[in-house]
C-alpha positions as CSV (number, residue, x, y, z in Angstrom):
1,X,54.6,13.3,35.8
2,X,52.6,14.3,38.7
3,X,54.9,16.8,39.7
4,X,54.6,18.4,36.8
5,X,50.8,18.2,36.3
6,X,51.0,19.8,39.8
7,X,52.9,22.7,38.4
8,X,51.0,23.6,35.4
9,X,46.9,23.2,37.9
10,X,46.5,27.0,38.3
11,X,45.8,27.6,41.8
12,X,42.1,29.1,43.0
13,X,43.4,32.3,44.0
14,X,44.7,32.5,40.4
15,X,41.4,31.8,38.8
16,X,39.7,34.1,40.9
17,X,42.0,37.0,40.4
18,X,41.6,35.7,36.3
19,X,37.9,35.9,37.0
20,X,38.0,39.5,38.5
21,X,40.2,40.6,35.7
22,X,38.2,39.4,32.9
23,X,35.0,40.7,34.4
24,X,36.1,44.3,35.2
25,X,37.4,44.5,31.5
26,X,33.6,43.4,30.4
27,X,32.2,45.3,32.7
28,X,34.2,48.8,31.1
29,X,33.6,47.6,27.6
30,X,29.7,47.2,28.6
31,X,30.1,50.8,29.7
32,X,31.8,52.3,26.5
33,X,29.2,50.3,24.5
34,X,27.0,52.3,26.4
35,X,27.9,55.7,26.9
36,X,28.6,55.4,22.6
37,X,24.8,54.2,21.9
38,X,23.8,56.9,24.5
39,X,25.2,60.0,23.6
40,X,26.0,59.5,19.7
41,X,23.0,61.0,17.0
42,X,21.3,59.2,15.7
43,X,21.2,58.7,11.8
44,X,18.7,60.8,10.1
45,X,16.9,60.3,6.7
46,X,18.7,63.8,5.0
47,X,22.3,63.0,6.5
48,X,25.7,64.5,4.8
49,X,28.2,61.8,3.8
50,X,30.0,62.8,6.8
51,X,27.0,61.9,8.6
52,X,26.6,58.5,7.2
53,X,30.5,57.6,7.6
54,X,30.0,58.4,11.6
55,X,27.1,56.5,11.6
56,X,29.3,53.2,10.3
57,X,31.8,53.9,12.8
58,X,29.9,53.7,15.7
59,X,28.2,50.7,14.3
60,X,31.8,49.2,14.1
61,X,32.8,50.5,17.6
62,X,29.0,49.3,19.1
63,X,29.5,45.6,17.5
64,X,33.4,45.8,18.4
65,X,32.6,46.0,22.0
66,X,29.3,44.4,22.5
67,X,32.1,41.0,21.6
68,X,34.6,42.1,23.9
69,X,31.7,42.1,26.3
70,X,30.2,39.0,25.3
71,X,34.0,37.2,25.3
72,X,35.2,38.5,28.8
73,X,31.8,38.1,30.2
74,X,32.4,34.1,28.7
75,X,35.8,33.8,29.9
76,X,34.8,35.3,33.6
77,X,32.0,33.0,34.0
78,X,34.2,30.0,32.9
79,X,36.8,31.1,35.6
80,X,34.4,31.0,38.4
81,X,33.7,27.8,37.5
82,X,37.0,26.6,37.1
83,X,37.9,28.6,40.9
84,X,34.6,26.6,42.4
85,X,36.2,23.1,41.1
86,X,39.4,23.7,42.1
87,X,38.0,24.7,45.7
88,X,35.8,22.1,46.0
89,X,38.7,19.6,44.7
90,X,40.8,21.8,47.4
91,X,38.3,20.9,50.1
92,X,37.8,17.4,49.2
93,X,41.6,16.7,49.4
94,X,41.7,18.1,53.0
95,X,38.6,16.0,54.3
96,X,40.2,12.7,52.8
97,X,43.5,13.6,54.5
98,X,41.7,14.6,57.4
99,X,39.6,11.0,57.8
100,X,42.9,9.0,56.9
């Protein structure tokens, strides 16, 4: 059973790689939620129905992305805690084997 358990602890090179991966994909979704709330119009009162459909799109895009940003940013912080644990677990094991 241990064996297995062994097999299945992701090592903390893993997590940290995880960790880089989730927070590289926030970080370019942070920047397209940007550059859209940047260099879109903005809505005015007189606006075409063309107008008004763009406007809901980029609302749809702006909310779609400021959750990717929000969920990788989550899943990224969780990593780096999960990395520090296993490190510190990593660490731990040496010293003990190391004072035995």
């Amino acid at each position: 059973m241990a064996e297995m358990e062994n097999s299945l602890t992701p090592r903390p090179d893993q997590t940290l790689l995880g960790m880089l991966v989730a927070g590289g994909v926030a970080l370019l979704a942070y920047f397209l939620n940007r550059a859209i709330a940047e260099k879109l119009p903005v809505l005015t009162s007189h606006a075409s129905l063309a107008d008004k459909l763009s406007a809901l799109i980029r609302t749809v895009i702006i909310a779609l992305t400021t959750g990717a940003v929000m969920v990788f940013g989550i899943i990224a912080l969780g990593l780096m805690l999960l990395t520090v644990k296993y490190t510190l677990s990593y660490v731990q094991r040496v010293w003990m084997n190391r004072n035995s």
